[in-house]
N, C-alpha and C positions, 0 to 999 in steps of 0.2 A: 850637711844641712838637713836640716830636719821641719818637714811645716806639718802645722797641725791643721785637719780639714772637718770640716762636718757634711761632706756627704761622699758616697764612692765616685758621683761624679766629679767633685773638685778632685779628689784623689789622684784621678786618672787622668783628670787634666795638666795640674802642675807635673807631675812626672812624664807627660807625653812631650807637653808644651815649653816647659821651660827644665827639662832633665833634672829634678829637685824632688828626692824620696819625702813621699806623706803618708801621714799617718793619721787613718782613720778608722774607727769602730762604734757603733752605734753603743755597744754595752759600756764602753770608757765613757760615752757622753752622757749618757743614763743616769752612770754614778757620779761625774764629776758636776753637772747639772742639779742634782737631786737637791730636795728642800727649798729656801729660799733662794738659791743660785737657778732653781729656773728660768728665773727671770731674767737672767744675765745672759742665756745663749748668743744672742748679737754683740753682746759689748767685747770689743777687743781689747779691754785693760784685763776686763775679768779671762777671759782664754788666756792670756799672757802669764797666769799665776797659774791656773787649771795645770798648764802645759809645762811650766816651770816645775810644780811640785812633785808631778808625776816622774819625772827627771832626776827631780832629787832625790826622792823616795827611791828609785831602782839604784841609787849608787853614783849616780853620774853629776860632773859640774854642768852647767847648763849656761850657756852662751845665746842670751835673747838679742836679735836686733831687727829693729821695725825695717818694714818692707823700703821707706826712704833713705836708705846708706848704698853712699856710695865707695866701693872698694878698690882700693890702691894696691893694698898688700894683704899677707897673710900674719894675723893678731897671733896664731896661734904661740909660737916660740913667746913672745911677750908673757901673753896671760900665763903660760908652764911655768916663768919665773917668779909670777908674782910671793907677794906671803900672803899665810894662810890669814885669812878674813871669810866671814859670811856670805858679807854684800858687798862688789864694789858696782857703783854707779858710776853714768854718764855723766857729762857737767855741759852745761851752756853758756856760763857765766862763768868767765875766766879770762885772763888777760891773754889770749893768740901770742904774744909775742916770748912770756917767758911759760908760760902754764901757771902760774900762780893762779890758785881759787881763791876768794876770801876767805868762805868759810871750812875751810880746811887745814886744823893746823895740828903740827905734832902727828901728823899721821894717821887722821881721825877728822869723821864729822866737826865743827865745832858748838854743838849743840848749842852753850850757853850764848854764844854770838848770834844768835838761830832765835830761840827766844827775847834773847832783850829784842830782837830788831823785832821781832811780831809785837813785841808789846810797845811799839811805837809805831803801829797802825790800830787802831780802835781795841786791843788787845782781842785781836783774832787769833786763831791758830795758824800758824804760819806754813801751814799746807792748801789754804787757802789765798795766800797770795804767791803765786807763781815764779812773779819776778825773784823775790826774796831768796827762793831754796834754789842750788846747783846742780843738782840734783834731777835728771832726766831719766826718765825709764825707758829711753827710745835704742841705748845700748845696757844692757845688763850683766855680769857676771854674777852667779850663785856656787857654794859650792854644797857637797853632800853633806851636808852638817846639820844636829839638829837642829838647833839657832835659826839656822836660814830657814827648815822648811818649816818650822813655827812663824817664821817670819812673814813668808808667805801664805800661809793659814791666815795671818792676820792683815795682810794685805787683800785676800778676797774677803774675811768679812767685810774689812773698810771699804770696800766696794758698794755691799751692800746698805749698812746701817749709816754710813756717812761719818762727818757731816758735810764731808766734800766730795766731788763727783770725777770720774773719769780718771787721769793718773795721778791727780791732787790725792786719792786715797791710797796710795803708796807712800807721799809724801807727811800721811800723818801719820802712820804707823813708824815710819823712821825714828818720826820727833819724837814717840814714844819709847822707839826700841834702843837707836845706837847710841852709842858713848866708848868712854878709853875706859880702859881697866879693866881687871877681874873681873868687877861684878855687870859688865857691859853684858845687858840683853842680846844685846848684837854687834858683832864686828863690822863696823862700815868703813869701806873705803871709795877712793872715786878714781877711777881708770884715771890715767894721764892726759890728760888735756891735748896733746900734741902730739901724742897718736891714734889718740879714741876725738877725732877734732868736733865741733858743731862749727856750720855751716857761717853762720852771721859773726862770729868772733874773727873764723879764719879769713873770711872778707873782707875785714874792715882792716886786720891785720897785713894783708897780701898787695892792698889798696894803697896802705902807706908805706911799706915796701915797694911800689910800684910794678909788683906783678912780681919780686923778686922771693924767692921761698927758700928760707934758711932750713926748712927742713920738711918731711914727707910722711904725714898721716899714714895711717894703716889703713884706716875708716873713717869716712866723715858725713855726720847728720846732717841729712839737706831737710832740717825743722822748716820750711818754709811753706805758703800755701801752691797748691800745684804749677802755675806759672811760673814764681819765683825758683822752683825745685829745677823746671828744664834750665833756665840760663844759666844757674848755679853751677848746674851740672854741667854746661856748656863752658863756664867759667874756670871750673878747678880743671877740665879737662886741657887748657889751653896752657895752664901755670905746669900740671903735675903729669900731662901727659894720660896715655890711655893703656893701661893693663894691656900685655901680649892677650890675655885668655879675653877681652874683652873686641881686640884688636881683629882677632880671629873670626868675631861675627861682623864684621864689618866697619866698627868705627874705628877711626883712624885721626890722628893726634892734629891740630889747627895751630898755627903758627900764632904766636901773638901780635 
């Protein structure tokens, strides 16, 4: 694990505090700020791509996931199998029971399914309706390709120039970039459902199961507001049990 920080005092903290190497340097933030991205130092969509590129650029795939995942296993062996693609994202919208996404077919975004459905809200761009895209940036895989890090490039402009704000400007550069084929700007693909989980599918899924779990995420996004994130967490712990390396600091597994 790798966090990226902006001052030597976080530095020092998450690596005392919570055992987790950071990485921080005034002159990286210098450059990776400059221009109209100065304006972005607080925004954490915009660091998200900052910290991605710089990753890609030295050679390496780059495995993002937002500070709310909760961890069962280790993705790694997984993600080593995947195939080569650009992008694969998270999903929130999917069926918990088999992993089917909608707008996923053939092995590929389905763009054209992506569009008609935006042009059956006021003809918005469909990175501007949330619901619509599967598409989460709160798990991420990238790899060293240039595809991806043009990708990203164009993910921090849309940050800045818009026309939509916060992680919705990931989601229009997508609509722009991926597609199948050769001539595809970008390779997209979407983590598996069912082992990359979101929190609200796999609930509702586990619910009509009645607590019973046909199978065991790797990682799962507790997208919820801070409340709903504790009982969540209280919840998958009681179905999926509790990590020995988690077990180790003191919590310990709750009977259902």
């Amino acid at each position: 694990f790798l966090a990226f920080v902006d001052s030597e005092k976080l530095r020092k903290h998450f690596e005392s505090q919570y055992g987790v190497s950071a990485y921080f340097s005034k002159e990286w933030i210098q450059e990776a700020f400059k221009g109209r991205g100065g304006g972005e130092r607080h925004d954490s969509n915009y660091w998200r791509w900052v910290a991605m590129e710089s990753i890609l650029r030295a050679g390496y795939s780059a495995l993002y996931v937002d500070t709310d995942i909760m961890w069962l296993g280790d993705p790694r062996p997984h993600l080593k199998a995947l195939p080569a693609a650009d992008f694969y994202g998270s999903c929130d919208t999917y069926d918990a029971g088999t992993g089917s996404v909608r707008w996923y077919q053939n092995g590929s975004l389905d763009m054209e399914q992506l569009r008609k459905e935006s042009k059956e809200h006021d003809d918005e761009s469909v990175c501007c309706q949330g619901f619509l895209v599967p598409v989460n940036a709160g798990i991420v895989l990238m790899r060293p390709f240039p595809a991806a890090i043009q990708a990203v490039v164009r993910f921090r402009q849309r940050v800045i120039s818009g026309p939509c704000w916060g992680q919705a400007a990931m989601q229009w550069a997508l609509f722009e970039l991926c597609g199948s084929g050769p001539r595809a700007a970008l390779r997209c693909e979407i983590l598996e459902p069912l082992r990359f989980a979101s929190a609200g599918p796999l609930i509702s899924e586990l619910r009509r199961q009645r607590g019973k779990a046909s199978y065991q995420p790797s990682l799962i996004h507790l997208d919820f507001d801070a409340k709903r994130k504790t009982s969540a967490n209280q919840f998958f712990e009681r179905v999926f049990g509790v990590p020995k390396e988690c077990s180790k600091e003191g919590r310990q597994r709750q009977d259902l």
